[in-house]
C-alpha positions as CSV (number, residue, x, y, z in Angstrom):
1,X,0.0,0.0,0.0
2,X,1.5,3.9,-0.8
3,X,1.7,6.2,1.7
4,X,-1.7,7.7,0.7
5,X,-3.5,4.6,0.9
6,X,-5.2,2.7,-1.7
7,X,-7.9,4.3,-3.9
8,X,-11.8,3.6,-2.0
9,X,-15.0,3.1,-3.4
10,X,-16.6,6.0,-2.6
11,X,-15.0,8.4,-5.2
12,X,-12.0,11.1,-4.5
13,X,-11.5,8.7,-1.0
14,X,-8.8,6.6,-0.2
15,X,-8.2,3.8,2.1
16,X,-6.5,5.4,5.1
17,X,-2.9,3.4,6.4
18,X,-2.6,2.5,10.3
19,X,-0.4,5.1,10.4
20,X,-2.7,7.8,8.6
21,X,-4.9,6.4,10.7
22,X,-3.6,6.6,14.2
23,X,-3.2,10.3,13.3
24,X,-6.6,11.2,12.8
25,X,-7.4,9.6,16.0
26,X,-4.6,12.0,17.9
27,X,-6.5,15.1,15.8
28,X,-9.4,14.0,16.8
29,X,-8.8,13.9,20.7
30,X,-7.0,17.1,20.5
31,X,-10.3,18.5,18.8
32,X,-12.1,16.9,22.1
33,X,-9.8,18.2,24.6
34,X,-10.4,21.3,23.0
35,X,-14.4,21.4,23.2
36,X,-13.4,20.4,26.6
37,X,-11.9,23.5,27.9
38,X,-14.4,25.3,25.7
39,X,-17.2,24.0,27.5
40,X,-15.4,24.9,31.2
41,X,-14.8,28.8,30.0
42,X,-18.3,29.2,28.6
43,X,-19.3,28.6,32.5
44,X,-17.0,31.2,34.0
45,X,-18.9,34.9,34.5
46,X,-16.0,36.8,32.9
47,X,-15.3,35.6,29.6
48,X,-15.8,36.8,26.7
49,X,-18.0,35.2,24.5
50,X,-17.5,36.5,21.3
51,X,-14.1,36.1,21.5
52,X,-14.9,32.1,22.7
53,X,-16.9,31.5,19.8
54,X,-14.3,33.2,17.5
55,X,-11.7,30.6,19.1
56,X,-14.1,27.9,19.0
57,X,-14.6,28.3,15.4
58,X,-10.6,28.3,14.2
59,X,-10.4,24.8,16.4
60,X,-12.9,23.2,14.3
61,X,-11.4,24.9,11.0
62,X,-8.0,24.1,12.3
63,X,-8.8,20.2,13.5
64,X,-10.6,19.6,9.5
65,X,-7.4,21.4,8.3
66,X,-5.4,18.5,10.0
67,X,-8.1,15.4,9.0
68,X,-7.5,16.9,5.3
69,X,-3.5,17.4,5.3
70,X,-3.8,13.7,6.5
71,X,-6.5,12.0,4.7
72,X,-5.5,14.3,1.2
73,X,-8.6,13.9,-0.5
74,X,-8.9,13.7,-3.9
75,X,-11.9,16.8,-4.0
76,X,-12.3,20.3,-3.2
């Protein structure tokens, strides 16, 4: 198998490696740890929200910017 995995069925998707895949599961609970501490701020009295949803917004876009650098799919 190549290092990006061998093509899928479903089309502009291929079959992730152990290794591709053992980093989307590190991505993924560093997207969780983050929703974590999201969800303890959003309970203080003195945070700013806007600014909380700004952050939690570039953690999402920045976790699916890691899934794709890893995954590489073949689509926009």
């Amino acid at each position: 198998m190549s290092a990006e995995g061998t093509k899928s069925e479903t089309p502009g998707h291929f079959e992730l490696t152990e290794e591709q895949l053992g980093q989307v599961r590190v991505v993924r609970q560093l997207g969780k740890a983050c929703e974590h501490a999201m969800l303890l701020l959003e309970s203080s009295e003195n945070i700013d929200m806007r600014w909380l949803n700004i952050a939690r917004t570039q953690m999402q876009q920045g976790t699916m910017a890691m899934v794709r650098a890893i995954t590489k799919p073949a689509f926009f």
